[in-house]
PDB file of N, CA, C and O in Angstrom:
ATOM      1  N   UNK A   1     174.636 158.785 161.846  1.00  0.00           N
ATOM      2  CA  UNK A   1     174.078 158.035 160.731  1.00  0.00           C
ATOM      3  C   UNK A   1     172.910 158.841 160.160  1.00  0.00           C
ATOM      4  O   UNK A   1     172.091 159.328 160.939  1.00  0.00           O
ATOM      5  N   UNK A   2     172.776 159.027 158.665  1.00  0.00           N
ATOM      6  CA  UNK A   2     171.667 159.834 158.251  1.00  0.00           C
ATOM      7  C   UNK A   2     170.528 158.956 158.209  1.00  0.00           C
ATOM      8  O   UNK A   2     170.736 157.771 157.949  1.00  0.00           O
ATOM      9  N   UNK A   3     169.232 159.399 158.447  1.00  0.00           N
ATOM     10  CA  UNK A   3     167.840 158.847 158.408  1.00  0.00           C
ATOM     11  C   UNK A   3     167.713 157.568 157.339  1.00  0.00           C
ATOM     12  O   UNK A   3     167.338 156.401 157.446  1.00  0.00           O
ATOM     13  N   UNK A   4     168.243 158.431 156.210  1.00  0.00           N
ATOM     14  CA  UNK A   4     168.235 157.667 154.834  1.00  0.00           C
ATOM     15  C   UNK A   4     168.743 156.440 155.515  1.00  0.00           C
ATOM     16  O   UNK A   4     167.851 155.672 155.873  1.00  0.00           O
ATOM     17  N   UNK A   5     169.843 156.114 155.752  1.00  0.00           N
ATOM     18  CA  UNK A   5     170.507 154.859 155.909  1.00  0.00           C
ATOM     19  C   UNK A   5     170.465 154.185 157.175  1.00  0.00           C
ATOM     20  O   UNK A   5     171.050 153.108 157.294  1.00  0.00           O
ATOM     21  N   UNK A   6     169.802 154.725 158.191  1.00  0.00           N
ATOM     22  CA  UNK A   6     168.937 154.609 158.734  1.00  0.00           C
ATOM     23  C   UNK A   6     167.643 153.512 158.658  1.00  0.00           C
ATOM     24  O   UNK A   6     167.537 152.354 159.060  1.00  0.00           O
ATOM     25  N   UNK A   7     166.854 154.284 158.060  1.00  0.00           N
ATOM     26  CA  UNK A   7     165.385 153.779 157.428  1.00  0.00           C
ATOM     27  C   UNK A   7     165.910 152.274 156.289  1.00  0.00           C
ATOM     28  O   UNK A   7     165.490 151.117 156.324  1.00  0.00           O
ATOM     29  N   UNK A   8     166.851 152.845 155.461  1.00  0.00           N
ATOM     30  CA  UNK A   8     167.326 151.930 154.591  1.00  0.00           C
ATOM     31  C   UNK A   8     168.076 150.329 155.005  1.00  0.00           C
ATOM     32  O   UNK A   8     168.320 149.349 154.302  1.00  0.00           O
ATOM     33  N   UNK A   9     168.275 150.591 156.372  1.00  0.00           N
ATOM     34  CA  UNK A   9     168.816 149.329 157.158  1.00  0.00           C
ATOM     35  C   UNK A   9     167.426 148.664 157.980  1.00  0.00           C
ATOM     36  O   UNK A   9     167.146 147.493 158.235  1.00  0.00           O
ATOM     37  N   UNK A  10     166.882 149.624 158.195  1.00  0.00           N
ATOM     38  CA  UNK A  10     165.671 149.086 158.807  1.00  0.00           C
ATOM     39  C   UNK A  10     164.783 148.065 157.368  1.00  0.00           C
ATOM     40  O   UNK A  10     164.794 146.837 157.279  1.00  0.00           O
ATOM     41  N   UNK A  11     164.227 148.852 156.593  1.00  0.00           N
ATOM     42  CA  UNK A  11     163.829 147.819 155.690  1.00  0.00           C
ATOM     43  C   UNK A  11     164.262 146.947 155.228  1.00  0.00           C
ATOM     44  O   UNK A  11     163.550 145.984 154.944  1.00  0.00           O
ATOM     45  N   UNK A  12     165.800 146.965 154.942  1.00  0.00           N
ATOM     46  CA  UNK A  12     166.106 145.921 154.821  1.00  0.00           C
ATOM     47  C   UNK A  12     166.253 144.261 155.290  1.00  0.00           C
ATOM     48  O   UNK A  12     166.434 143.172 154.745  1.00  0.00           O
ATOM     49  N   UNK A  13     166.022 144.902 156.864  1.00  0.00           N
ATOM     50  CA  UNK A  13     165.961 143.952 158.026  1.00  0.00           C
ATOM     51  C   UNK A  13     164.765 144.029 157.892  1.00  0.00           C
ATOM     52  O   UNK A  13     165.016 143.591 156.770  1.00  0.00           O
ATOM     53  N   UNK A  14     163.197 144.201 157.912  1.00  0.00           N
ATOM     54  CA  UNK A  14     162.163 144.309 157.467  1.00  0.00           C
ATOM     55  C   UNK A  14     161.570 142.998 156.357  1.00  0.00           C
ATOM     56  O   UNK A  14     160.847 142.042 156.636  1.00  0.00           O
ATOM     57  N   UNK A  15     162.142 143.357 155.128  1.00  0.00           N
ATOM     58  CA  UNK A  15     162.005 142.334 154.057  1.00  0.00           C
ATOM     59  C   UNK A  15     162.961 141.404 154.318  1.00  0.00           C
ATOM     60  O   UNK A  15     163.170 140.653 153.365  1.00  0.00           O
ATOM     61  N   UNK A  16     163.638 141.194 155.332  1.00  0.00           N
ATOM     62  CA  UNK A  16     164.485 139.774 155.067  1.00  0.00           C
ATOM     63  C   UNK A  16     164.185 139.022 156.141  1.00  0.00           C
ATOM     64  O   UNK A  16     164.601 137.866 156.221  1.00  0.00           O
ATOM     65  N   UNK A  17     163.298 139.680 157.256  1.00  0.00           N
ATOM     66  CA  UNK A  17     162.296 138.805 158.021  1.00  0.00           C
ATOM     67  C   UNK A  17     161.167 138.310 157.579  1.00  0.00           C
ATOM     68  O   UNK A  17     160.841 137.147 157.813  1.00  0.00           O
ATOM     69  N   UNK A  18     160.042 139.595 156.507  1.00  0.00           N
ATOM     70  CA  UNK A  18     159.305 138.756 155.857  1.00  0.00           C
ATOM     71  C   UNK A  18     159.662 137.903 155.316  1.00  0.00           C
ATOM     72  O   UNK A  18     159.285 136.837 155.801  1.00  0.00           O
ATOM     73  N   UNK A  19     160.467 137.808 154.176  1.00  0.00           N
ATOM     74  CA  UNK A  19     160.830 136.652 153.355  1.00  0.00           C
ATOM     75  C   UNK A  19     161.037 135.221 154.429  1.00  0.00           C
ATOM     76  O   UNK A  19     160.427 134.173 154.216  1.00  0.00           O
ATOM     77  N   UNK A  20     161.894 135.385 155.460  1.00  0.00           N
ATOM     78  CA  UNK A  20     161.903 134.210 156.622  1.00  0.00           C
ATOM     79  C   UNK A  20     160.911 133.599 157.081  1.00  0.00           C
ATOM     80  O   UNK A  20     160.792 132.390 157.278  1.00  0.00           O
ATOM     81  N   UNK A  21     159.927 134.716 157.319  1.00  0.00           N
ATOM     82  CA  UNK A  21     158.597 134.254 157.447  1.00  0.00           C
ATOM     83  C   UNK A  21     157.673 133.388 156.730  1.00  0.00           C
ATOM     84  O   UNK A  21     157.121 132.358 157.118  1.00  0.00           O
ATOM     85  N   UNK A  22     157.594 134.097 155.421  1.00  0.00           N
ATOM     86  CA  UNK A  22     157.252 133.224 154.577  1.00  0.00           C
ATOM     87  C   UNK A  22     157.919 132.011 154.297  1.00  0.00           C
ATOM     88  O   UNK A  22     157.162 131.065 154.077  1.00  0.00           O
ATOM     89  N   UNK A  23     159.012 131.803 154.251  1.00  0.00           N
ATOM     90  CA  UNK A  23     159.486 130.252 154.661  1.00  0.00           C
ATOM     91  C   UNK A  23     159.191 129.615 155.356  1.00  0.00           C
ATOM     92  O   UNK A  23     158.901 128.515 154.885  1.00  0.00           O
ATOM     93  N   UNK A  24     159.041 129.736 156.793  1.00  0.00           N
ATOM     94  CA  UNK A  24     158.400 129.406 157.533  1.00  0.00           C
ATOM     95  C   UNK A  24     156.899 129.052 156.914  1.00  0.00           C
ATOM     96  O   UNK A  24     156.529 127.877 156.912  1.00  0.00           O
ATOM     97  N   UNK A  25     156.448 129.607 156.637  1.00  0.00           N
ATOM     98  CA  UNK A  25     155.204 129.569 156.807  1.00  0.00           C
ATOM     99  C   UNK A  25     154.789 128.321 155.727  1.00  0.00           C
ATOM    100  O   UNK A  25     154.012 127.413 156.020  1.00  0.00           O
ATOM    101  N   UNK A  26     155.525 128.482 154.321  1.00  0.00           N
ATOM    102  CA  UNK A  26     155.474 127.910 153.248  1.00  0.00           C
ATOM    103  C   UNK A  26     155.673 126.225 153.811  1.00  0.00           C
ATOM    104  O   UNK A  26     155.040 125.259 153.384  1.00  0.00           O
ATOM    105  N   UNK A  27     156.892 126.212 155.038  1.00  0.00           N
ATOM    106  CA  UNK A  27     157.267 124.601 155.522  1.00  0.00           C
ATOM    107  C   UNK A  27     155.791 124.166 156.611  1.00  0.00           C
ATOM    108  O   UNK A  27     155.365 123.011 156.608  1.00  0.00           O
ATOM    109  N   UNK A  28     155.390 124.849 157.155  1.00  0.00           N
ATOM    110  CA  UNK A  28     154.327 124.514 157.607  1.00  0.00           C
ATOM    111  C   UNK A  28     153.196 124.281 156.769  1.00  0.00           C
ATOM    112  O   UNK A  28     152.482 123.305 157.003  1.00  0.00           O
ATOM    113  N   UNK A  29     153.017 124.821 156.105  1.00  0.00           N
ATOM    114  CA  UNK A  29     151.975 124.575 155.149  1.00  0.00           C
ATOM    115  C   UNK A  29     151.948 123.330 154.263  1.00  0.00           C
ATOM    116  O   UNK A  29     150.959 122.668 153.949  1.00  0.00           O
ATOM    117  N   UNK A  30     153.557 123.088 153.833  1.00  0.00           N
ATOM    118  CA  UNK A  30     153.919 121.767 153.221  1.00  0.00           C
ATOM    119  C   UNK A  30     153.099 120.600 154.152  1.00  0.00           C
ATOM    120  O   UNK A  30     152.482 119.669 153.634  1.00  0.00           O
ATOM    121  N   UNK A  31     153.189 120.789 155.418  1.00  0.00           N
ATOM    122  CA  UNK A  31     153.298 119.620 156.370  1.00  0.00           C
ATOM    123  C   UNK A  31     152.125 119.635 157.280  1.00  0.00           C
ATOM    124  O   UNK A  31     152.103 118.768 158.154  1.00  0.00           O
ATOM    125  N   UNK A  32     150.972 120.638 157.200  1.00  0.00           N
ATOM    126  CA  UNK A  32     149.982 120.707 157.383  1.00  0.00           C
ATOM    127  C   UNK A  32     149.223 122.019 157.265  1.00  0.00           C
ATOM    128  O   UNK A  32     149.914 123.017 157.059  1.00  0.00           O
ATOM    129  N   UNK A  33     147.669 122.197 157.383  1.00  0.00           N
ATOM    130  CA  UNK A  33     147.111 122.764 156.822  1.00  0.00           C
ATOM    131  C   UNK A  33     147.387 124.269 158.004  1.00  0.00           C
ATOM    132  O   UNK A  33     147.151 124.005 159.183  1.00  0.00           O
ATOM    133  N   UNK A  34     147.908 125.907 157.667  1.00  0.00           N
ATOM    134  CA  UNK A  34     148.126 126.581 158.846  1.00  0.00           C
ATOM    135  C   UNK A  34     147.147 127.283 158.905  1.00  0.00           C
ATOM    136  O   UNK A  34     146.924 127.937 159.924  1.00  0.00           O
ATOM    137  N   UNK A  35     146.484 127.313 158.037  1.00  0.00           N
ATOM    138  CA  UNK A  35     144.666 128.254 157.871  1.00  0.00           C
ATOM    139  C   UNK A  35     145.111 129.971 158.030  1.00  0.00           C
ATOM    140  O   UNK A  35     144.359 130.779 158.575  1.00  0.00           O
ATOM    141  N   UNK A  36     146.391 130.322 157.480  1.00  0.00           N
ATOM    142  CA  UNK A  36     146.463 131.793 157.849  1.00  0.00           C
ATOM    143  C   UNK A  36     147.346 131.622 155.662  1.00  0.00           C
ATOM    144  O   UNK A  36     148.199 130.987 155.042  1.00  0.00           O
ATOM    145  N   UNK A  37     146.225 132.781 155.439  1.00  0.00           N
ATOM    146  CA  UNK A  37     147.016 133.177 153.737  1.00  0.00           C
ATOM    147  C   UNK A  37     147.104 134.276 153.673  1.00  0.00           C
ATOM    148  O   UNK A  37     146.196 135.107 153.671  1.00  0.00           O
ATOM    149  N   UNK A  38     148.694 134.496 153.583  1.00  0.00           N
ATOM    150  CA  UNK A  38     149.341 135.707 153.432  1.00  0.00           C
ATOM    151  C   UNK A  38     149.111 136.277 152.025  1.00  0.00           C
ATOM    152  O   UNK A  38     150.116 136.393 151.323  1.00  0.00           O
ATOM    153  N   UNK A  39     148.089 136.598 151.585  1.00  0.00           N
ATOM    154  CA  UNK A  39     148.578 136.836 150.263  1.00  0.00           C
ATOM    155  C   UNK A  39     149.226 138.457 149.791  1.00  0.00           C
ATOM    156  O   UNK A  39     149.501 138.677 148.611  1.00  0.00           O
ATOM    157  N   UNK A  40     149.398 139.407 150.764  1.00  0.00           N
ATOM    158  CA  UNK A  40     149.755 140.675 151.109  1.00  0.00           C
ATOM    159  C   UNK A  40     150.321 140.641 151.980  1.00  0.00           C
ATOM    160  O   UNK A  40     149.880 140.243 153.058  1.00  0.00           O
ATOM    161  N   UNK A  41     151.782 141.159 151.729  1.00  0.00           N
ATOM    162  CA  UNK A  41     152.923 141.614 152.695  1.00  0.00           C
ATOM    163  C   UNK A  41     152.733 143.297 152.496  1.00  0.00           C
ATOM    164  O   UNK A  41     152.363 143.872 151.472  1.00  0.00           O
ATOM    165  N   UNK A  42     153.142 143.958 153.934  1.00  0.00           N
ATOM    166  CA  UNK A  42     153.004 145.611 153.346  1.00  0.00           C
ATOM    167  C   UNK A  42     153.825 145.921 154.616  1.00  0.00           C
ATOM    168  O   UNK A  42     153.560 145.523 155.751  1.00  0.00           O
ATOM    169  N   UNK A  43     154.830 146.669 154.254  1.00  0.00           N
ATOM    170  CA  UNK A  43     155.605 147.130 155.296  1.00  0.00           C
ATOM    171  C   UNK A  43     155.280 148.817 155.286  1.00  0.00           C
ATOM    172  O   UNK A  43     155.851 149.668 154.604  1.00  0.00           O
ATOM    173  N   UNK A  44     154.034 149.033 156.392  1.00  0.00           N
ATOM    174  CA  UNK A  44     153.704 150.207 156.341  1.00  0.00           C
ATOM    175  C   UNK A  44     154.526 151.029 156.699  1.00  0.00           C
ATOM    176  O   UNK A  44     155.409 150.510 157.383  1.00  0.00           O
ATOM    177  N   UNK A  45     154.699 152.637 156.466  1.00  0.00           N
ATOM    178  CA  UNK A  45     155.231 153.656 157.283  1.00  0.00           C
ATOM    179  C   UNK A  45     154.226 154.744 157.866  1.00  0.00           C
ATOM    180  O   UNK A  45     153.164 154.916 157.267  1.00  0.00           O
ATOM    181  N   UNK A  46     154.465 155.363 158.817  1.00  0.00           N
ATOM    182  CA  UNK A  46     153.854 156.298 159.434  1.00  0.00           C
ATOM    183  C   UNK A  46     154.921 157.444 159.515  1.00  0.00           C
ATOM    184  O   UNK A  46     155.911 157.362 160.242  1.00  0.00           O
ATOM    185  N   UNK A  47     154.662 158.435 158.775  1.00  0.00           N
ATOM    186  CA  UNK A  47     155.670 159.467 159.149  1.00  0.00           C
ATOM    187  C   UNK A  47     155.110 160.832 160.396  1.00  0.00           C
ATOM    188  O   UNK A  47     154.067 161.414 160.096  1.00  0.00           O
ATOM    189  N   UNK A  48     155.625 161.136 161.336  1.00  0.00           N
ATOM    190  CA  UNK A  48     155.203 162.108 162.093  1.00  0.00           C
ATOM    191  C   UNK A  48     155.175 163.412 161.989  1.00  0.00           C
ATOM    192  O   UNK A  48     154.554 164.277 162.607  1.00  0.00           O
ATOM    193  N   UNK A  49     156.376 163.461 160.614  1.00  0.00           N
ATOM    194  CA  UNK A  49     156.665 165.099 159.924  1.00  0.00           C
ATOM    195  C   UNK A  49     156.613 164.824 158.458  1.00  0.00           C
ATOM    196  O   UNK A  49     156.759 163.635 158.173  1.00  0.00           O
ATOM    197  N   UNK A  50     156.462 165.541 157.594  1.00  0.00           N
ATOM    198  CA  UNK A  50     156.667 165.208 155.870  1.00  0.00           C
ATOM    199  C   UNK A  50     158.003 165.230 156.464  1.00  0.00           C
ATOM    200  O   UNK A  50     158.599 165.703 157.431  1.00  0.00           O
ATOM    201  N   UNK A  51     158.340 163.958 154.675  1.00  0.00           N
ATOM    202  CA  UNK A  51     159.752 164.129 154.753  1.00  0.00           C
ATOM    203  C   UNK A  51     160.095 164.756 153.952  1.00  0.00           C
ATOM    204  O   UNK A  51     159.267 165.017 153.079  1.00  0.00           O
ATOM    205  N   UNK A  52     161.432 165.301 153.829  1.00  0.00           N
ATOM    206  CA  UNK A  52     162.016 165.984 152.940  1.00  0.00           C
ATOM    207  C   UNK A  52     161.807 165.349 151.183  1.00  0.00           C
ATOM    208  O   UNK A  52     161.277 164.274 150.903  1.00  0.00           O
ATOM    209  N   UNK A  53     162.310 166.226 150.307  1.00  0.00           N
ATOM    210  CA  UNK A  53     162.499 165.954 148.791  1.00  0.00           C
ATOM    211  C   UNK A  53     163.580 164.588 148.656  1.00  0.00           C
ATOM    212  O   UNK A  53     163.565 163.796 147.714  1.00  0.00           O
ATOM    213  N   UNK A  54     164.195 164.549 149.440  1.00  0.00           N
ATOM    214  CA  UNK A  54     165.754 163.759 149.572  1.00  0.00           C
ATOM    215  C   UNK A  54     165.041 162.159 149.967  1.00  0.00           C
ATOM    216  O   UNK A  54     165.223 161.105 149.358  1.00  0.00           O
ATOM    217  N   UNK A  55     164.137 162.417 151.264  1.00  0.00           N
ATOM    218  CA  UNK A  55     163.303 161.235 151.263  1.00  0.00           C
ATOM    219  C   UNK A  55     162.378 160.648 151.041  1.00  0.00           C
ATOM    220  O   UNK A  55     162.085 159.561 151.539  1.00  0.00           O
ATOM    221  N   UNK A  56     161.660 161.361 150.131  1.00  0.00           N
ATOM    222  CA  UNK A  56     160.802 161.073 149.390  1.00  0.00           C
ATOM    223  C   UNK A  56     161.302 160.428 148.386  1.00  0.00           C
ATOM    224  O   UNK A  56     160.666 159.423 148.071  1.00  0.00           O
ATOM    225  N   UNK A  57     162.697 160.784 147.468  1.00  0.00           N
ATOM    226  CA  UNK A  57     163.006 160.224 146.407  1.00  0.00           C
ATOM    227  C   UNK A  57     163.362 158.620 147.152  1.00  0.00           C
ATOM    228  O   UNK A  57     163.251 157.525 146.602  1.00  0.00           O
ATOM    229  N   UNK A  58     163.810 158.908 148.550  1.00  0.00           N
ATOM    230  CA  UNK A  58     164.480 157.734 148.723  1.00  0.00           C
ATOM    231  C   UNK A  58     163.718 156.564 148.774  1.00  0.00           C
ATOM    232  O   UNK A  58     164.017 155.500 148.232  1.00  0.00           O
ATOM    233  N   UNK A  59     162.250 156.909 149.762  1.00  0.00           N
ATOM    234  CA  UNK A  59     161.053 155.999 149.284  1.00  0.00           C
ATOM    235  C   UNK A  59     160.740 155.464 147.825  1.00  0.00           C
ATOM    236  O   UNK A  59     160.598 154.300 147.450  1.00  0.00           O
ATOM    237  N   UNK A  60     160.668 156.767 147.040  1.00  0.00           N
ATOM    238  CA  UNK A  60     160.622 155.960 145.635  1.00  0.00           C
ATOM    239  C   UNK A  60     161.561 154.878 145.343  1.00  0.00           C
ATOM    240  O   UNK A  60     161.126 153.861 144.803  1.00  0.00           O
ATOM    241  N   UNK A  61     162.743 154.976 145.625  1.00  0.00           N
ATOM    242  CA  UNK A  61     163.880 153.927 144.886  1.00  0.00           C
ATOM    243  C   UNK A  61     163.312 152.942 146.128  1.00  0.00           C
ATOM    244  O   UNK A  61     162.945 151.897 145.591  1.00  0.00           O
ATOM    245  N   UNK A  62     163.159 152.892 147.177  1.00  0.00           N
ATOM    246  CA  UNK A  62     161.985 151.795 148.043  1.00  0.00           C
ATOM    247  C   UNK A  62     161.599 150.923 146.771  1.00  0.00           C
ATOM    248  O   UNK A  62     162.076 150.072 146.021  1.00  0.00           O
ATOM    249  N   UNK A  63     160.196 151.816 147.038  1.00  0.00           N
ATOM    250  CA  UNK A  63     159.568 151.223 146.368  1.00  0.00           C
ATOM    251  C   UNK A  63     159.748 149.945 145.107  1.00  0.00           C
ATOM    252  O   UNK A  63     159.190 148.857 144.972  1.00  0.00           O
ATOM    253  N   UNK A  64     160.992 150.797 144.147  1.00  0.00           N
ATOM    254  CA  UNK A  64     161.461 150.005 143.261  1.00  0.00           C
ATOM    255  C   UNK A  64     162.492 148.805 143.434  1.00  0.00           C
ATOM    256  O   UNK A  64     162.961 148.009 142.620  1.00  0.00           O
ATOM    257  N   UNK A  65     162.681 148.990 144.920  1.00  0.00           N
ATOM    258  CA  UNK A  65     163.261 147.619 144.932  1.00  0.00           C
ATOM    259  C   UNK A  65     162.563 146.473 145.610  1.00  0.00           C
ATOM    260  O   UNK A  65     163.023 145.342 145.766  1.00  0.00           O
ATOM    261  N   UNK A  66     161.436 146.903 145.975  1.00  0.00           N
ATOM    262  CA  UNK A  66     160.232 146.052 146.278  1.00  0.00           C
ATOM    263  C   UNK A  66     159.619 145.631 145.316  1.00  0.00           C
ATOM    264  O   UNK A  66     159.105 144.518 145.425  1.00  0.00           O
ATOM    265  N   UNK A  67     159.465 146.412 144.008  1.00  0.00           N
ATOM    266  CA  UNK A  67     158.781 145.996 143.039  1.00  0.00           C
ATOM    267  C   UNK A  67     158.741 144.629 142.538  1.00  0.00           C
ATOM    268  O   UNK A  67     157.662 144.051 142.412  1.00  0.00           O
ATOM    269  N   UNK A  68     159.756 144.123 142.269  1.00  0.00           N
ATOM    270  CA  UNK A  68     159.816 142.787 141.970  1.00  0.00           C
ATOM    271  C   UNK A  68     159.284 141.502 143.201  1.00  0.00           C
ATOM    272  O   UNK A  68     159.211 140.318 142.871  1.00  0.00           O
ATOM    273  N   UNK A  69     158.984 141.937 144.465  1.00  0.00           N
ATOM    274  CA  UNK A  69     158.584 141.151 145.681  1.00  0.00           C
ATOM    275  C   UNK A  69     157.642 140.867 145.837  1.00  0.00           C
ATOM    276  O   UNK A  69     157.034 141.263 144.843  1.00  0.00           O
ATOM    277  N   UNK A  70     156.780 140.245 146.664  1.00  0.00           N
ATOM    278  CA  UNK A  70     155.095 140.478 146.474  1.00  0.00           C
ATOM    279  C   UNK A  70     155.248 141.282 148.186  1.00  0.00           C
ATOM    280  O   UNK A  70     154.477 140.847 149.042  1.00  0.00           O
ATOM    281  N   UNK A  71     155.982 142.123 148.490  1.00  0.00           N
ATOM    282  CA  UNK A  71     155.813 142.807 149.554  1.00  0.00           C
ATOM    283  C   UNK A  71     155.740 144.622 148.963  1.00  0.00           C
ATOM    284  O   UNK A  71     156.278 145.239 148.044  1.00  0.00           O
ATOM    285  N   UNK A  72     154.828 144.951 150.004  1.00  0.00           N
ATOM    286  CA  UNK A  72     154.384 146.560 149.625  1.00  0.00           C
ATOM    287  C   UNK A  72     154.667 146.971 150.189  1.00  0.00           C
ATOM    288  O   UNK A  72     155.005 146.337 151.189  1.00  0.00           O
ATOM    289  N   UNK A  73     154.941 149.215 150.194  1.00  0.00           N
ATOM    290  CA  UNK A  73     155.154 149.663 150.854  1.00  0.00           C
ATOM    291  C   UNK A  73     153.993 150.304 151.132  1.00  0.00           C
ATOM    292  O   UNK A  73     153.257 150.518 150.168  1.00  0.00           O
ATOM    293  N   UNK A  74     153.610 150.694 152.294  1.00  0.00           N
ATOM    294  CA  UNK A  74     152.595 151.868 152.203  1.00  0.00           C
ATOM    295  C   UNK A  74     152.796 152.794 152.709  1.00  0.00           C
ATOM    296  O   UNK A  74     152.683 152.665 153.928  1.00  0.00           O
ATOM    297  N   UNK A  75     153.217 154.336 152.211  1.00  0.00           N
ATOM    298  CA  UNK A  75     153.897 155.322 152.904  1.00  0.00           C
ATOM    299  C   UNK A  75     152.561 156.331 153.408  1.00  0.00           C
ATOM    300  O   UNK A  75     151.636 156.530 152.620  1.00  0.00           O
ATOM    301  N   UNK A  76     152.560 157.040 155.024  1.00  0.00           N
ATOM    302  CA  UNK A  76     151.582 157.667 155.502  1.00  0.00           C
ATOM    303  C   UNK A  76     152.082 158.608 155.703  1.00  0.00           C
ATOM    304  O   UNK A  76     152.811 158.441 156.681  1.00  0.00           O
ATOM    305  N   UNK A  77     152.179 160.224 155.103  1.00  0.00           N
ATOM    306  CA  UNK A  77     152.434 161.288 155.956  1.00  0.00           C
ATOM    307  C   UNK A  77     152.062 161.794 156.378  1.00  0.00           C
ATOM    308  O   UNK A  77     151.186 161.034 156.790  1.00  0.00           O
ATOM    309  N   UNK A  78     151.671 163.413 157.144  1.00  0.00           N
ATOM    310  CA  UNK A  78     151.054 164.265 157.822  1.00  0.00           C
ATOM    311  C   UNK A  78     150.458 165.148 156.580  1.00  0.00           C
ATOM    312  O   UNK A  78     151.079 165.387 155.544  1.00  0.00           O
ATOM    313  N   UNK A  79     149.288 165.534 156.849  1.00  0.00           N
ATOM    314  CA  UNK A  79     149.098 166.652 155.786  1.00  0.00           C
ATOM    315  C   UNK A  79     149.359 167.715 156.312  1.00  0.00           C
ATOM    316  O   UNK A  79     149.281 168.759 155.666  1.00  0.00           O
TER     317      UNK A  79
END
């Protein structure tokens, strides 16, 4: 399996737990007060090597399909 699709299954499973979460969280809140406000989701990365040109673009199209979410990415590489 390449990284790309890889990484790309991982976030996906990623944002579809946040989103669960926030359901959760949203039914508790309906039904009493939970004193925790999410108002920032950020599904950080830590990379241990730069990534290639190939995954870098692939982060970008990330990014853009997060765009519409109120969840972020925050990408970290090595200098």
């Amino acid at each position: 399996m390449s990284h790309n699709l890889h990484t790309q299954r991982s976030l996906s499973g990623l944002q579809s737990y946040i989103e669960h979460c926030q359901k959760v969280i949203d039914r508790i809140d309906s039904q009493e007060s939970y004193g925790d406000d999410f108002t920032e989701k950020v599904i950080n990365l830590t990379f241990q090597y730069a990534p290639s040109d190939n995954g870098l673009a692939f982060l970008v199209q990330v990014q853009k399909v997060l765009q519409p979410t109120d969840i972020r990415l925050k990408v970290v590489v090595p200098e």
